[in-house]
FIKE-192072 format. One record per residue (C-alpha): x, y negated, z negated. Coordinates in steps of 0.05 Angstrom, whole numbers, plus 5000, padded with zeros to 4 digits. Each point is the difference from the previous one (the first is absolute). Layout:
ATOM east north   up
ATOM    X     Y    Z
...
end
This chain:
ATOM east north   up
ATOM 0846  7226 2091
ATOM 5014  4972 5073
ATOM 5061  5007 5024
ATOM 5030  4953 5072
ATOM 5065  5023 5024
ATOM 5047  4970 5041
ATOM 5052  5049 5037
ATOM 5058  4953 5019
ATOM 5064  5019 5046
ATOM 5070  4995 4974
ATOM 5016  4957 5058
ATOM 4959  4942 4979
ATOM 5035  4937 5008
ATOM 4946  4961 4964
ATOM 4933  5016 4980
ATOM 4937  4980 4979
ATOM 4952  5048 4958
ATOM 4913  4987 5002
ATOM 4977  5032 4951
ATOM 4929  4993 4991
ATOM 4958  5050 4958
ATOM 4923  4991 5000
ATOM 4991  5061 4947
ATOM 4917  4995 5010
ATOM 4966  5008 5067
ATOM 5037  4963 5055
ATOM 5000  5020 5069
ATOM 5058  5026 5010
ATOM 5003  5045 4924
ATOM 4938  5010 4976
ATOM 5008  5021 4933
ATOM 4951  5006 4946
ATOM 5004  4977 4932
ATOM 5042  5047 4957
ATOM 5026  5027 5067
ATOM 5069  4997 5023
ATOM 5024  4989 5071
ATOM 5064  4983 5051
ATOM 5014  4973 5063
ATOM 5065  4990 5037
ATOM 5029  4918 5023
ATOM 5022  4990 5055
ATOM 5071  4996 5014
ATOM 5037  4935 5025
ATOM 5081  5010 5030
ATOM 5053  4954 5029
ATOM 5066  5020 5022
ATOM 5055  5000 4946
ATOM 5070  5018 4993
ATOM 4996  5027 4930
ATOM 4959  5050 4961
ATOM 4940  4975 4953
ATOM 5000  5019 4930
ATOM 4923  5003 4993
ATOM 4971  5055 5031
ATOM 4918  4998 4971
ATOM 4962  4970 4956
ATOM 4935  5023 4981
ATOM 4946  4967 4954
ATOM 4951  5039 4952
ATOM 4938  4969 4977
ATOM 4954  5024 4945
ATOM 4929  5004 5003
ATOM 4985  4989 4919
ATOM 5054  4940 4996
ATOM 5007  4948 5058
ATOM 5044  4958 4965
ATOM 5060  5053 4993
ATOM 5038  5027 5075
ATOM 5057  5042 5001
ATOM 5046  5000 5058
ATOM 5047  5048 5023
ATOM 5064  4984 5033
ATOM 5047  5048 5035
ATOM 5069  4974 5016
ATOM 5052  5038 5052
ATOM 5054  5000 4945
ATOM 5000  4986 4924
ATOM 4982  4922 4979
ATOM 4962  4958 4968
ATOM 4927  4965 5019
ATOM 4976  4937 4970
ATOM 4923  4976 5007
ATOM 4969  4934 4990
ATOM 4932  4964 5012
ATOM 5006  4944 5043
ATOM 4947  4960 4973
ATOM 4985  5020 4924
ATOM 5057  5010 4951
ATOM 4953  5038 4949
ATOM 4998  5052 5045
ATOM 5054  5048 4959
ATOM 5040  5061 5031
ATOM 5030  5064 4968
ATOM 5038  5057 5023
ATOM 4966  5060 4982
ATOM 5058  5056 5031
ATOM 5064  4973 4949
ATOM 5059  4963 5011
ATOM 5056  5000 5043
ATOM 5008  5002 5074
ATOM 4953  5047 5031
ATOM 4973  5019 5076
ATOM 4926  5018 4980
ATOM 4970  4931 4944
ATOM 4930  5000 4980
ATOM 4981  4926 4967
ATOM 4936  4982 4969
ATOM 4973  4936 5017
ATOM 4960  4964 4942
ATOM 4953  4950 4998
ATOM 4970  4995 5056
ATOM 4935  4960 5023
ATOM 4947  5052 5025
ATOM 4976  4997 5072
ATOM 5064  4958 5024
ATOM 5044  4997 5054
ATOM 5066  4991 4968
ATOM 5059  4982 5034
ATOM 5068  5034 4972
ATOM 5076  4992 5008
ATOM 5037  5073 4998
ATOM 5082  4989 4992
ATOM 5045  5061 5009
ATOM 5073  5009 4985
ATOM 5055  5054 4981
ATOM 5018  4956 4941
ATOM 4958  4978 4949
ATOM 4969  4932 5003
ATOM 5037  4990 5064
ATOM 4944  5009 5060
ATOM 5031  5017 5070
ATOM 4937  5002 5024
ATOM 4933  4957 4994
ATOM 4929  5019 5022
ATOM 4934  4967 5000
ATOM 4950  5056 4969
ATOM 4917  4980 5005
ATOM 4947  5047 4963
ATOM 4928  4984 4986
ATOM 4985  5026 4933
ATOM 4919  5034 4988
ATOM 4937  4959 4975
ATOM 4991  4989 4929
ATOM 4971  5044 4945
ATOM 4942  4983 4969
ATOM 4988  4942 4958
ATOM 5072  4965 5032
ATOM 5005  4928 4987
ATOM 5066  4974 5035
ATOM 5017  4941 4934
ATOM 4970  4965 4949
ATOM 5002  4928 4996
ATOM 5048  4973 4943
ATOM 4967  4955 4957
ATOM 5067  4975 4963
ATOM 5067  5010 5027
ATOM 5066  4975 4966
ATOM 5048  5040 5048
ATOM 5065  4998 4961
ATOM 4970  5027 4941
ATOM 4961  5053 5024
ATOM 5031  5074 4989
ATOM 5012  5041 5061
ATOM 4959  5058 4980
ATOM 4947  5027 5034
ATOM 4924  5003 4966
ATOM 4958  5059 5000
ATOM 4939  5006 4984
ATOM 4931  5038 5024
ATOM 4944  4956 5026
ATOM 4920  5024 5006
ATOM 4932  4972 5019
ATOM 4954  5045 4945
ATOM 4931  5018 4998
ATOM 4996  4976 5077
ATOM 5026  5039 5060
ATOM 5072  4988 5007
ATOM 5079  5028 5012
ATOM 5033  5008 4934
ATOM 5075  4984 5006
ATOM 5072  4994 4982
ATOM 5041  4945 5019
ATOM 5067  4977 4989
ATOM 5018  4920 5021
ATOM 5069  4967 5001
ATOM 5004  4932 4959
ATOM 4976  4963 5069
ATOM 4932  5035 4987
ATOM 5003  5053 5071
ATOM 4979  5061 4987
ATOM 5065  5058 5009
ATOM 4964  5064 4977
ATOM 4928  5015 5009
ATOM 4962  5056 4992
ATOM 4921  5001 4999
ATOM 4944  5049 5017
ATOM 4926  4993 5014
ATOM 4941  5005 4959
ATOM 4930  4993 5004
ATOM 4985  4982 4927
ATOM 5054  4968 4947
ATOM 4986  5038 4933
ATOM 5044  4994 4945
ATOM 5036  5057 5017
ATOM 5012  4985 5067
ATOM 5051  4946 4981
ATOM 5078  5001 4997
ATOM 5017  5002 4917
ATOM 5064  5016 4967
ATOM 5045  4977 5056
ATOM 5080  5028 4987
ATOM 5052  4995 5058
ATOM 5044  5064 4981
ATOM 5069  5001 5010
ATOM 4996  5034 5059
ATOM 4974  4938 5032
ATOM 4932  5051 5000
ATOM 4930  4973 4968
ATOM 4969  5027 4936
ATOM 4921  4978 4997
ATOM 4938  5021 4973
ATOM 4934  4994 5045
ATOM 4928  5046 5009
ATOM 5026  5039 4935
ATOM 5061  5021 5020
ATOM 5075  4987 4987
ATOM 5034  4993 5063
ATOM 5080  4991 5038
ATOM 5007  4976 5072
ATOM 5059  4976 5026
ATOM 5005  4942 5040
ATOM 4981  5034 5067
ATOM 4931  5003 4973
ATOM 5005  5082 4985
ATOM 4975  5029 4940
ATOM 5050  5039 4956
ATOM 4967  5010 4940
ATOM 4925  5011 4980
ATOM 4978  5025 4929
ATOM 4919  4990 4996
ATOM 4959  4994 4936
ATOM 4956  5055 5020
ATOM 5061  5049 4993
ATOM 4999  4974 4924
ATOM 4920  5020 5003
ATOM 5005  4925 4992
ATOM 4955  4942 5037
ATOM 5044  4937 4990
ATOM 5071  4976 5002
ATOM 5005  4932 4986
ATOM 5035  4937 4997
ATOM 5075  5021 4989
ATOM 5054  5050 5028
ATOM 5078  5002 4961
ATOM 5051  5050 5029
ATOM 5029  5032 4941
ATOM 5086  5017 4992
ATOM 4977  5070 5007
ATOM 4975  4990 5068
ATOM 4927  5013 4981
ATOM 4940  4948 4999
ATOM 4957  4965 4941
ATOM 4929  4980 5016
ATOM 4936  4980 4974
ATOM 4936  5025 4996
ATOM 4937  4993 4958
ATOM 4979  5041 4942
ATOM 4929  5004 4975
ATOM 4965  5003 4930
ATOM 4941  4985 4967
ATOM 5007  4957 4939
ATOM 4961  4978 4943
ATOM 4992  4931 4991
ATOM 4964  4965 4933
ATOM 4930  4974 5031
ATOM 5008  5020 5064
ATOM 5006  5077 4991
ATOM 5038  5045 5061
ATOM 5031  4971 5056
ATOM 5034  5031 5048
ATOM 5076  4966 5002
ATOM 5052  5002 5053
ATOM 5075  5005 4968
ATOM 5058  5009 5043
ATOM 5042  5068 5008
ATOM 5077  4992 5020
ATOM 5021  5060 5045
ATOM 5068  5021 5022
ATOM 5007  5050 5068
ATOM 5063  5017 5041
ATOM 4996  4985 5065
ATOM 4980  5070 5024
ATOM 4930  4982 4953
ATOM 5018  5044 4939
ATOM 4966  4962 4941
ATOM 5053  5003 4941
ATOM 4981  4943 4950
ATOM 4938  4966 4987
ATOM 4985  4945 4940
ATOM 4921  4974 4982
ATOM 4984  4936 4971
ATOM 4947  5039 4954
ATOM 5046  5039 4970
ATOM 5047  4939 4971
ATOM 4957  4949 4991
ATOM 4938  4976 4974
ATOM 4944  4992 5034
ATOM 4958  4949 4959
ATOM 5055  4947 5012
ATOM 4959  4970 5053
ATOM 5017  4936 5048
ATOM 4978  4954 5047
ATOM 4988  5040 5061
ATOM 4971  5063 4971
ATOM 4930  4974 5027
ATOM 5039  4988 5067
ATOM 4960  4997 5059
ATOM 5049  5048 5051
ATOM 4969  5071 4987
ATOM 5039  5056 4980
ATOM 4949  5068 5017
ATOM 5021  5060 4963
ATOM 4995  5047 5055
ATOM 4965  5059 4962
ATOM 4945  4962 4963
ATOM 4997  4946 5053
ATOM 4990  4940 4941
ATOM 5034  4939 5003
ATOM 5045  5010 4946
ATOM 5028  4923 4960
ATOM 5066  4982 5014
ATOM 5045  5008 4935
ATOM 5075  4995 5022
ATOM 5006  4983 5075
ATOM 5075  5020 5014
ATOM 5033  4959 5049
ATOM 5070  5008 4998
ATOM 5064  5048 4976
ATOM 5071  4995 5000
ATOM 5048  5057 4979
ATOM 5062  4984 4960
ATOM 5052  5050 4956
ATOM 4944  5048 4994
ATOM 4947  4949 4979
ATOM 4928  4992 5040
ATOM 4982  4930 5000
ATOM 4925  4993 5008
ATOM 4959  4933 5018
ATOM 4929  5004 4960
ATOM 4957  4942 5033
ATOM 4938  5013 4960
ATOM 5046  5015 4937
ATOM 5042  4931 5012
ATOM 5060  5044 4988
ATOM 5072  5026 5033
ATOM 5008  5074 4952
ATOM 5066  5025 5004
ATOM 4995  5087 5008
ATOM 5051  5052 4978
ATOM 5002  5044 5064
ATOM 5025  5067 4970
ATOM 4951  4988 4938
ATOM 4933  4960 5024
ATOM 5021  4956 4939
ATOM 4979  4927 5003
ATOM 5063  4957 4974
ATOM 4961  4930 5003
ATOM 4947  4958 5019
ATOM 5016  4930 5032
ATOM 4947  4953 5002
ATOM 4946  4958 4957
ATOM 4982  5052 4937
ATOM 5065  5048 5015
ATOM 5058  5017 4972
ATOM 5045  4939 5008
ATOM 4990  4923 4973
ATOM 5012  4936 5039
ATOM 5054  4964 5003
ATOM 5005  4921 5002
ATOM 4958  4959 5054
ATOM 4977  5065 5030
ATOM 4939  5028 5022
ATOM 4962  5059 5011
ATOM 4981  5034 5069
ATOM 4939  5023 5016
ATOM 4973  5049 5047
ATOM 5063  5005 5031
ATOM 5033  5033 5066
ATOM 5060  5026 5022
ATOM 5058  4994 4948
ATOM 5072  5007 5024
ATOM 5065  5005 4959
ATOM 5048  4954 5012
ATOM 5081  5008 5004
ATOM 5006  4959 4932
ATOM 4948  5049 4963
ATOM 4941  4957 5003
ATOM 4946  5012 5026
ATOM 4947  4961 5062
ATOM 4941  5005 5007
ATOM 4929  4980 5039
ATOM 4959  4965 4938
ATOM 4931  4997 5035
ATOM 4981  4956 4937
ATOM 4922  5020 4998
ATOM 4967  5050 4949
ATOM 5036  4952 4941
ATOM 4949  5012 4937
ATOM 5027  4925 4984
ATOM 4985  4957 5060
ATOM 4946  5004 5052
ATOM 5021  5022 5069
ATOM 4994  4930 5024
ATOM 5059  4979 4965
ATOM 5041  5060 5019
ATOM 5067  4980 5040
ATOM 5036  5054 5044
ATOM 5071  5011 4995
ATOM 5054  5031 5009
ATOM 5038  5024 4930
ATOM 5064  5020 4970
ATOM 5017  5028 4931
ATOM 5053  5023 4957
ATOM 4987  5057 4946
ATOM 5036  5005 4939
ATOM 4991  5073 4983
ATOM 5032  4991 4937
ATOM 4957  4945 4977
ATOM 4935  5020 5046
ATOM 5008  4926 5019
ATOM 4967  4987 5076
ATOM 5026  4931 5023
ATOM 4977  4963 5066
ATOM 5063  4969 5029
ATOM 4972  4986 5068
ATOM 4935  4983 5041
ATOM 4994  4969 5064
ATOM 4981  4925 5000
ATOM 4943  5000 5057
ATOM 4936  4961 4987
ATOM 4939  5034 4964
ATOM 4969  5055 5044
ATOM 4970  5066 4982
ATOM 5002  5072 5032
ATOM 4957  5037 4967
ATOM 5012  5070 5036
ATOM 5069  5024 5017
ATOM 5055  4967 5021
ATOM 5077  5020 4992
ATOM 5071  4968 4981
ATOM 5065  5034 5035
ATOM 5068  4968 4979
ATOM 5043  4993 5072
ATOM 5074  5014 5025
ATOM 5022  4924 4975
ATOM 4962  5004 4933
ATOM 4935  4960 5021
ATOM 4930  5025 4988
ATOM 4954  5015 5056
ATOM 4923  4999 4966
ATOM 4936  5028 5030
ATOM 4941  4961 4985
ATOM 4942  5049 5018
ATOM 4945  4973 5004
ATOM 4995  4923 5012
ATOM 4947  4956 5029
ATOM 4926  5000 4981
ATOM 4942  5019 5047
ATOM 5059  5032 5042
ATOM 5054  5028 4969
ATOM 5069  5003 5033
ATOM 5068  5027 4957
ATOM 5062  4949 4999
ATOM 5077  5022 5009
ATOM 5044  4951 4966
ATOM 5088  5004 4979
ATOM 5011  4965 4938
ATOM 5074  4978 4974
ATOM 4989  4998 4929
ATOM 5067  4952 4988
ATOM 4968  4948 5045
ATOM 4944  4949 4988
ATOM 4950  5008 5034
ATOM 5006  5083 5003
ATOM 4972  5002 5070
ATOM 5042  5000 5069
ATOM 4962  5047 5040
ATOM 4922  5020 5010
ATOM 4943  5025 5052
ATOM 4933  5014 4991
ATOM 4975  5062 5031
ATOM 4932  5000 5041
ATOM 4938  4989 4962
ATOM 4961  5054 4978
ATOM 5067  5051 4996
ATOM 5031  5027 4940
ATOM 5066  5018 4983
ATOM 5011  5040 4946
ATOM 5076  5007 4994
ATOM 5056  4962 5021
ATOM 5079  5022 5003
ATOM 5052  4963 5014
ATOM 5062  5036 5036
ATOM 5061  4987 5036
ATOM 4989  5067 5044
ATOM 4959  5005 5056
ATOM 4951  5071 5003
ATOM 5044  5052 5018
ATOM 5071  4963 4973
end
């Protein structure tokens, strides 16, 4: 980090505090990326007949997070400091030392735009929202990390409907050179929270997936086969890598369990015999539970519960799954997407299966299969999903859900409609009824996608992967009591994709 501090006589009448912080290369502090730096203000005194109660401030900036300062304020006696951005109220401030009067406060400053002068208004008092003393503060905040993009453009905007929460969601370029990111955006569409790194070549594996903001206000991702924590200054807290499993892949999903360990996915390889086509090597999916330290405890494989010659659209799929020790492409037979955890019950998203199976944890058990051919019936003016993402319990017991609508066996692709679902289950009667889906016009997103219910109840949906010749994803808040759903949506650049989507009322690190 780079620290400026200013040393301030308590004989100051008035005074006025420059606090500029250039973090990468300037003349004056040169300081590398990743380096950390400081350099004393000048001082500025007029005569005064009383004592100041603010003695120094000093501001730290970090090299992995431009958009977060902390500032450090030193008072001659016990008070209380208040800080506020002069020119953007997004800009949020939290005391990081506790409450109560105090001579030595550290605030962090959130929010921030990157590379920005930002001018600041410091108030100081012995009494708690009561400032005795006010003092312009300036600081310049570092350059962006890579792949920063300031705001998105809203494409639909009905501003007293729109939920305060924040969106989350990772953004890539793939198979092209690229940054892939994190970003979190208030409801205007500016970006609050980035992080991003560099890369020459966007794999598969290279992009953000599973994206979880902990209640620690840290971030729980998966990305290059590897389950990962970094908390919002951009430092890594946790990494558990597949290749400690003698594993090559982690994919798609990461749950935090009640325990405090961590449920992932990875692939699990057979050969199977199929009628006229003879042995083909198969890729099923492998459920793996590790503490945090990167014991493995629990694991759970598709081959071992279910049946291999109930085959779907997208076993032929064209993404390759290699089986690292025979190096085949092995066929694609379950394509797990998604879990939840619940009162000791895994609940797994099957793409290629078309089904949500419910787990015992302690016994590996399945309890049910939702979906076309499983375990429950349909109940009135309902239909089925299909090669679905991203299911969420609700507070009432139902359940939402990304319905990617392709793979049906009953209607070409052509007809499918993308949507965002919600059902009730009777478990007495194995009854699945649709009591909800959003009322946008016909569309389809055939890969991915996500549905998140927010703070005021609305839904925020993902659509993936939109367009044609260039694809772009779509962000879009739904009120599902209102006609038309919509009151908010963006589109992000063409040919990116975002693979996850979370609504929140915290910013990273709240």
């Amino acid at each position: 980090m780079a620290c400026l501090r200013s040393s301030l006589g308590v004989s100051l009448a008035s005074l006025l505090v420059l606090l500029a912080c250039q973090g990468r290369g300037s003349e004056d502090d040169e300081v590398g990326e990743g380096e950390s730096g400081s350099e004393t203000a000048g001082e500025s005194e007029t005569e005064t007949a009383g004592e100041e109660l603010l003695v120094d401030v000093a501001i730290e900036l970090h090299p992995n997070q431009p958009m977060v300062v902390d500032v450090h304020v030193q008072l001659s006696e016990p008070g209380f400091v208040t800080l506020t951005h002069l020119e953007d109220p997004g800009v949020k401030v939290a005391r990081l030392d506790g409450e109560g009067p105090a001579t030595d406060i550290w605030l962090r400053v959130r929010g921030l735009a990157p590379d920005t002068l930002h001018a600041l208004e410091l108030g100081v008092g012995t009494g708690e929202g009561a400032a005795s003393e006010v003092h312009p503060v300036e600081l310049t905040t570092n350059p962006p990390l890579p792949g920063y993009i300031e705001s998105f453009p809203l494409t639909l905007d009905v501003p007293a409907e729109v939920d305060d929460d924040y969106r989350f969601f990772d953004l890539s370029h793939y198979f092209a050179a690229g940054s892939p990111s994190l970003f979190m955006i208030d409801k205007t569409g500016r970006t609050r929270w980035h992080y991003g790194v560099d890369v020459d070549f966007v794999y598969l594996n290279e992009m953000w997936v599973g994206l979880k903001l902990r209640e620690d206000g840290s971030v729980l991702a998966l990305r290059t086969d590897a389950a990962l924590i970094y908390d919002e200054l951009g430092e890594e807290l946790m990494r558990v890598e597949a290749e400690q499993f003698d594993l090559t892949y982690f994919h798609h999903e990461i749950i935090e369990l009640p325990s405090g360990n961590f449920m992932t996915l990875t692939f699990s390889f057979q050969d199977v015999e199929y009628e006229g086509e003879g042995l083909l090597p198969v890729a099923g999916d492998r459920l793996l539970e590790f503490t945090p330290a990167g014991e493995l405890v629990w694991t759970w494989d598709t081959f071992d519960h279910l049946d291999p010659q109930r085959r779907r659209d997208g076993f032929y799929g064209s993404a390759p799954i290699i089986n690292p020790e025979t190096r085949e492409n092995a066929y694609d037979w379950t394509h797990a997407n998604g879990m939840l955890y619940r009162d000791g019950v895994i609940y797994v998203s099957f793409r290629h299966q078309d089904w949500i199976l419910a787990i015992e944890h302690a016994t590996g058990e399945i309890l049910w299969k939702l979906g076309d051919e499983g375990d429950f019936a349909l109940g009135p003016d309902s239909t089925w999903f299909f090669h679905q993402h991203s299911p969420e319990w609700q507070p009432d017991g139902s359940l939402l859900m990304y319905d990617n609508a392709v793979g049906n066996p009953d209607q070409e692709d052509s007809a499918a409609h993308s949507r965002a679902v919600r059902y009730v289950l009777d478990m007495e009667g194995m009854v699945a009824t649709q009591v909800w889906q959003d009322d946008d016009a016909k569309f389809v997103s055939s890969i991915a996608g996500d549905a998140d219910r927010t703070s005021l109840g609305h839904v925020l949906r993902l659509d993936s992967t939109m367009g044609g010749v260039m694809v772009y994803s779509r962000l879009r808040e739904l009120v599902p009591d209102r006609t038309p759903n919509a009151v908010w949506s963006l589109d992000l650049p063409p040919g990116m994709f975002a693979y996850r989507a979370v609504p929140t009322p915290r910013l990273v690190g709240e």
